[in-house]
C-alpha positions, 0 to 999 in steps of 0.5 A, spaced: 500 500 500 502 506 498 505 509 504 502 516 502 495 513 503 496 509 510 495 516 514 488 515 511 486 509 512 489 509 520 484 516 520 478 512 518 479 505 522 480 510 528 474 513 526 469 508 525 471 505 532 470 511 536 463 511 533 462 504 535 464 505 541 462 511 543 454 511 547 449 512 543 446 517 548 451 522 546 450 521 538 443 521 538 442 528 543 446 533 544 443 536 550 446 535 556 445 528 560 439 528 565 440 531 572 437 525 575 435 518 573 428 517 577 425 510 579 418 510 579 415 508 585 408 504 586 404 509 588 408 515 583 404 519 577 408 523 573 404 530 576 407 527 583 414 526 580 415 533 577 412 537 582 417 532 587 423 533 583 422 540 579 418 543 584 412 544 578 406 540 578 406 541 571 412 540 569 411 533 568 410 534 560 419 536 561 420 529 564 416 526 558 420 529 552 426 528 556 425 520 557 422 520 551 428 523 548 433 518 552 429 512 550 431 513 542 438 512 544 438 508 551 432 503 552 433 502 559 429 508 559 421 508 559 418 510 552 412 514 555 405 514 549 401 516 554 403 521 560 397 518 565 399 511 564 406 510 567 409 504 572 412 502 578 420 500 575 420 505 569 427 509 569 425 515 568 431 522 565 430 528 569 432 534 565 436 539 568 432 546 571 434 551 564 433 544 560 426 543 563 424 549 562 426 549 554 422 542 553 416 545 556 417 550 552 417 546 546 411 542 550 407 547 549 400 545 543 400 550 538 393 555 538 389 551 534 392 543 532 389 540 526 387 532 527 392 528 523 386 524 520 382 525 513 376 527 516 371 525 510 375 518 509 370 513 513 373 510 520 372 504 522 374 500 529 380 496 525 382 504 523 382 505 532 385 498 533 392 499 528 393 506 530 392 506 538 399 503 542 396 497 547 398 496 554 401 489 555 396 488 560 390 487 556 388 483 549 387 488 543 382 483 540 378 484 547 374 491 543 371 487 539 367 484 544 360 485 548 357 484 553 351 480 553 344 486 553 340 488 557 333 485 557 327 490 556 321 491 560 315 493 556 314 499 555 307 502 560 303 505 555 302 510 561 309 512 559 309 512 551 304 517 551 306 522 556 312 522 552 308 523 545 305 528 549 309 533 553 315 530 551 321 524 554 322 528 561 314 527 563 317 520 565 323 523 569 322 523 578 323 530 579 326 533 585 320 536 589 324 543 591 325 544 585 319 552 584 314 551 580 317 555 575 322 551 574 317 546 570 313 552 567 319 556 564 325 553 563 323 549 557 324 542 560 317 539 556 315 539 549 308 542 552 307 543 559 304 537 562 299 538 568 303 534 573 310 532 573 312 526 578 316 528 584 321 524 588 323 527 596 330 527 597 331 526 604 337 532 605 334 537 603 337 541 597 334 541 589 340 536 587 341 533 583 334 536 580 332 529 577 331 522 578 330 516 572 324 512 575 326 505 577 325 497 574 322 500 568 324 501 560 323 508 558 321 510 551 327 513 549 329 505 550 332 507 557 333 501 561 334 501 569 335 498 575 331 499 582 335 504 584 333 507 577 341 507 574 342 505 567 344 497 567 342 491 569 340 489 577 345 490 582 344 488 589 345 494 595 350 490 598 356 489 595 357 482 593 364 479 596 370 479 592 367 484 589 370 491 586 365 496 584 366 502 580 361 508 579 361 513 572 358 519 574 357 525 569 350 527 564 349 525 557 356 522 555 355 518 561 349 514 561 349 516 553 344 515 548 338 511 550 337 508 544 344 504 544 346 497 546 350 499 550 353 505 555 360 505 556 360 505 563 357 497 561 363 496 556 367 497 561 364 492 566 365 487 560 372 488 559 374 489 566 372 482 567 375 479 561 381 482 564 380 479 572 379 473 569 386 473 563 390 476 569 388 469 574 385 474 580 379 472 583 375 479 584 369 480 581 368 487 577 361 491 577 361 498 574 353 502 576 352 508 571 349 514 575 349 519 569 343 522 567 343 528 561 342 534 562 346 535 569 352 539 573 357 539 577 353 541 583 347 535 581 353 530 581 356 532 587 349 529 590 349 524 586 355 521 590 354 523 596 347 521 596 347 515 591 353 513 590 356 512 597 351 507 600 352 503 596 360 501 598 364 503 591 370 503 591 372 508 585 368 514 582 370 516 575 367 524 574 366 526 565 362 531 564 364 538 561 359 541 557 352 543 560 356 549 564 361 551 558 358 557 556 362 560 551 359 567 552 363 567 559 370 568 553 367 570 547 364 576 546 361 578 539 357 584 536 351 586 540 346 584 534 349 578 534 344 573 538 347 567 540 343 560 538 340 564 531 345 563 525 342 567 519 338 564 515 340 558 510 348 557 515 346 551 519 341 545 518 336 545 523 334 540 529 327 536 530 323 539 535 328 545 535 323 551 533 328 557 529 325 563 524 329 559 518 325 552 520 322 550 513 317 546 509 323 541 508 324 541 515 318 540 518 316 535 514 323 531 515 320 530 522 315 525 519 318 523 513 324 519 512 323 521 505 323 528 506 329 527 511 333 523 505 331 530 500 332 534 505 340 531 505 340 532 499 338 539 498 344 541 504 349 537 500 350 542 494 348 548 498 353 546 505 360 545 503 362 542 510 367 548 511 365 552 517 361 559 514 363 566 516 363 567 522 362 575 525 368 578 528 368 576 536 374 577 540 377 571 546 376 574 553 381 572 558 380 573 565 385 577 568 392 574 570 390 567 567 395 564 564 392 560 557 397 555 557 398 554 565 392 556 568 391 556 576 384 556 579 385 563 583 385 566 576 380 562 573 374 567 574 368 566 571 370 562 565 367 557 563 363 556 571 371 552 572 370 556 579 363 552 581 366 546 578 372 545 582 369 547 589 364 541 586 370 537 584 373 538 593 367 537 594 366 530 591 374 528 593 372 530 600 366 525 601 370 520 597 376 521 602 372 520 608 370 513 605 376 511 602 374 511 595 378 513 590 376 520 585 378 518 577 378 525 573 377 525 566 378 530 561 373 532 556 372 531 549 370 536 544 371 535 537 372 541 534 379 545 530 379 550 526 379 548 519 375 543 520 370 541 513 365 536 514 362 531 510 354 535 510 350 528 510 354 524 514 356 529 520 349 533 519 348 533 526 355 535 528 356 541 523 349 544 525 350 543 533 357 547 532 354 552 528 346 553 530 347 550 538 353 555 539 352 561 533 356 565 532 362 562 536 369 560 532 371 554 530 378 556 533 375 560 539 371 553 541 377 549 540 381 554 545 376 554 550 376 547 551 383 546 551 383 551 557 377 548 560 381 540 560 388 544 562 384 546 568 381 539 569 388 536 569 391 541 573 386 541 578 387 533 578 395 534 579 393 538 585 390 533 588 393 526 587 387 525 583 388 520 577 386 523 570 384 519 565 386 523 558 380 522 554 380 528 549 387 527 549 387 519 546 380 519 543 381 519 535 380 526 532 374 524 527 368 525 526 365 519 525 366 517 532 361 523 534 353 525 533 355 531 535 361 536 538 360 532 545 357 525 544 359 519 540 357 515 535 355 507 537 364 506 535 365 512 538 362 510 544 367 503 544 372 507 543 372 512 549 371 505 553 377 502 552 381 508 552 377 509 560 379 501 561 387 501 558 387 507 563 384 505 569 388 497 569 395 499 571 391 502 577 386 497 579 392 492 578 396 496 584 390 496 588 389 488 588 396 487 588 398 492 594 391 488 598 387 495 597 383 491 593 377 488 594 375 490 600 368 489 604 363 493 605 364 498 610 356 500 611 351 494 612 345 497 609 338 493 609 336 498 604 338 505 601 336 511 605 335 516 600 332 512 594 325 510 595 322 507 590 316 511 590 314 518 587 309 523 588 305 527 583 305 535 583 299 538 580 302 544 576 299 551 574 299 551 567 294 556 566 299 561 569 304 560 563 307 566 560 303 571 565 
């Protein structure tokens, strides 16, 4: 070889082996190391971690991408998918206090994300099961199974014409604190009926302001047990070895009427599939105490007056929408009235009386034909983009910081003040029983630049832009990232565990009837995503001898829900004077 060229290949023999040798951390990221290499332990979340090693419970996404970021060179280090799902034994990479605040920086989500998914291609549950990264703990193929469904009683003929009558609500028990004018000037009925039926509540208060009736199924398709819960019989006594979850919120928690299943039932389902799998001898019962319609305050009832007798052992709390009230944010021309779009902009609702009803619309509440023509006409008229919405402008409460908002600040934006004294309020009725407080996210499916399908998301495109005209599609999307920014900074504070559903649900609209409720896939969807989440707790709990445990309450019946109701007779000839 020719001497000259020697230098050369010594140069490249000298390289290749410092490449090879080299650790691969070092090629692959050129921050600098972690400031601590963390263990987590049984009873850590990353919330916990953050605040105990940074001093900021909301530094946790910093922790993440610093992981994350190791992980890439170092596999001894977590890869962490979800920053709600972490385990005892994980090695996590704790970045240094300038590092942190760079990757928190970076962490921060753009004004207004796009979903990556084509929303006018057709979404199935494979889509969901090809895409979606599954524990290690449960069997993917699980998401496919039911359940066996509920068996219907005969629909009273009592009830049916009520129904038909004054409307759904005639049938429900209503709380006898409730005024008169509640009933006679709120719009709760179609048309006011002469009488309403009426429960007692024994504590005193008008919450929660209603009732399902019990042992009945309703002409919506609602079934219910005798404690007048979505589902099937339960006894008041928990059964031994058995571990009893409740789902507390209003509609997207009882879900639709009509549907085979709710996914509070789905998840009692799978839960047992994976009790069985995992060799333990426990028994899991999820009860459904949703009911539509209701607010934090009327949930904080429910569970103190009829969850807690009944010897639960976790309470998972959805609901975000019936207090989201966007003109406590948004603020539009004086001209502008809320709920009223121009003439021609939104498809109308059945049963929704508006100034631009038409022929069309009024007969498609009969005529499936009309329905069918009706779709047709909107599908050359509607593009499916969001229409021009009127100047408005985004009212932030004073010292609230959007992206790490503290609860002092948060005034009257959204009801968030009156909803976090109600979430102390449940947290500390659950302490005093030992039971533990799950929080959820709340899913809105809006974005700005979102384009529709106009038939097959009819119904979403016009509770968007008829339910909360004139309010942007941008605006809506920053109001309910604030609204969950809360909801997980409140949960952080608290050592509530949180269950990210609007950050894990797929973003298409296939999956929604509307900007809050799911599909029937939907609806499976948002299941799983609450079992994955809440299996690596339920396992602690059982190997840590938590659970299951007995009843600590001995109850020969439940003290607050009798089931009796009574009939109040109401001034209809009063209405509108």
């Amino acid at each position: 070889m020719n001497c000259a060229i020697r230098p050369f290949y010594s140069w490249l023999i000298l390289t290749l082996l410092f490449v090879l040798t080299f650790p691969a951390a070092a090629l692959a990221d050129p921050r600098q190391p972690c400031a601590e290499i963390y263990t987590v332990q049984a009873d850590d979340w990353l919330s916990k971690i953050a605040d105990k090693v940074l001093g900021d419970l909301l530094a946790y996404p910093a922790i993440v991408s610093a992981t994350n970021q190791q992980h890439t060179a170092d596999a001894s280090f977590a890869e962490i998918a979800n920053p709600d799902l972490i385990e005892a034994g994980w090695k996590l990479c704790i970045p240094a206090g300038a590092e942190a605040e760079e990757l928190l920086t970076e962490a921060d989500p753009p004004a207004a994300p796009t979903p990556p998914l084509d929303a006018l291609a057709v979404y199935s549950l494979d889509d969901f099961v090809n895409d979606f990264k599954f524990s290690a703990y449960v069997k993917p193929e699980w998401i496919y199974t039911s359940p066996e469904r509920l068996t219907k009683y005969e629909v009273k003929a009592e009830a049916a014409a009520r129904a038909g009558q004054y409307g759904y609500r005639a049938n429900y028990w209503w709380n006898e604190y409730l005024s008169d004018d509640y009933f006679l000037n709120r719009g709760i009925f179609s048309t006011i009926p002469p009488q309403v039926y009426t429960y007692h509540p024994a504590w005193g208060t008008a919450y929660p302001r209603y009732r399902y009736p019990p042992n009945v199924t309703l002409p919506t398709g609602l079934t219910t047990n005798q404690f007048g819960w979505r589902g099937p019989e339960i006894t008041l006594k928990k059964p031994v070895r058995t571990i009893r979850i409740v789902c507390v919120g209003a509609s997207t928690t009882v879900d639709g009427h009509s549907l085979p299943y709710s996914y509070p039932e789905l998840l009692q389902h799978w839960l047992n599939l994976w009790a069985k799998e995992s060799g333990y001898k426990v028994r899991f019962e999820v009860i459904n105490a949703g009911r539509e319609g209701i607010g934090s305050r009327d949930i904080a009832a429910v569970v103190r007056y009829e969850v807690l007798p009944m010897n639960v052992d976790y309470v998972v709390y959805y609901e975000g929408s019936n207090q989201f009230d966007p003109r406590s944010m948004v603020s539009f021309p004086p001209d502008i009235t809320f709920g009223q779009p121009p003439d021609g902009v939104a498809p109308n609702f059945a049963n929704v009386e508006s100034d631009d009803k038409t022929w069309l619309d009024q007969l498609s509440e009969y005529s499936a034909l009309a329905a069918r023509a009706r779709s047709l006409v909107e599908q050359f008229s509607m593009t499916g983009s969001e229409p021009a919405k009127p100047e408005q402008s985004f009212n932030l409460p004073e010292g609230l910081n959007e992206f790490r908002p503290d609860r002092a600040h948060v005034g009257k934006a959204l009801a968030l003040k009156a909803i976090l004294g109600d979430l102390d309020t449940i947290k500390q009725d659950l302490e005093a029983q030992n039971v533990k407080f799950v929080l959820a996210t709340f899913d809105w499916f809006v974005y700005d630049g979102m384009v529709l399908d106009p038939a097959r998301h009819r119904t979403l495109y016009g509770y968007l832009n008829r339910i909360y005209w004139p309010v942007s599609y941008a605006n809506m999307r920053r109001m309910a990232d604030l609204q969950n920014r809360v909801f997980r900074l409140w949960a952080a504070e608290n050592r509530v565990p949180l269950i990210d559903v609007a950050g894990q649900m797929p973003k298409h609209p296939d999956l929604y009837d509307d900007a809050i409720h799911n599909t029937e896939l939907g609806i499976r969807i948002r299941a799983w995503i609450n079992f994955q989440t809440l299996v690596p707790l339920l396992k602690r709990d059982i190997e840590t001898k938590r659970l299951p445990r007995p009843a600590q309450q001995t109850y020969q019946e439940h003290p607050y829900l009798q089931p009796e109701y009574h009939t109040r007779v109401l001034p209809v000839d009063s209405v509108g004077q």
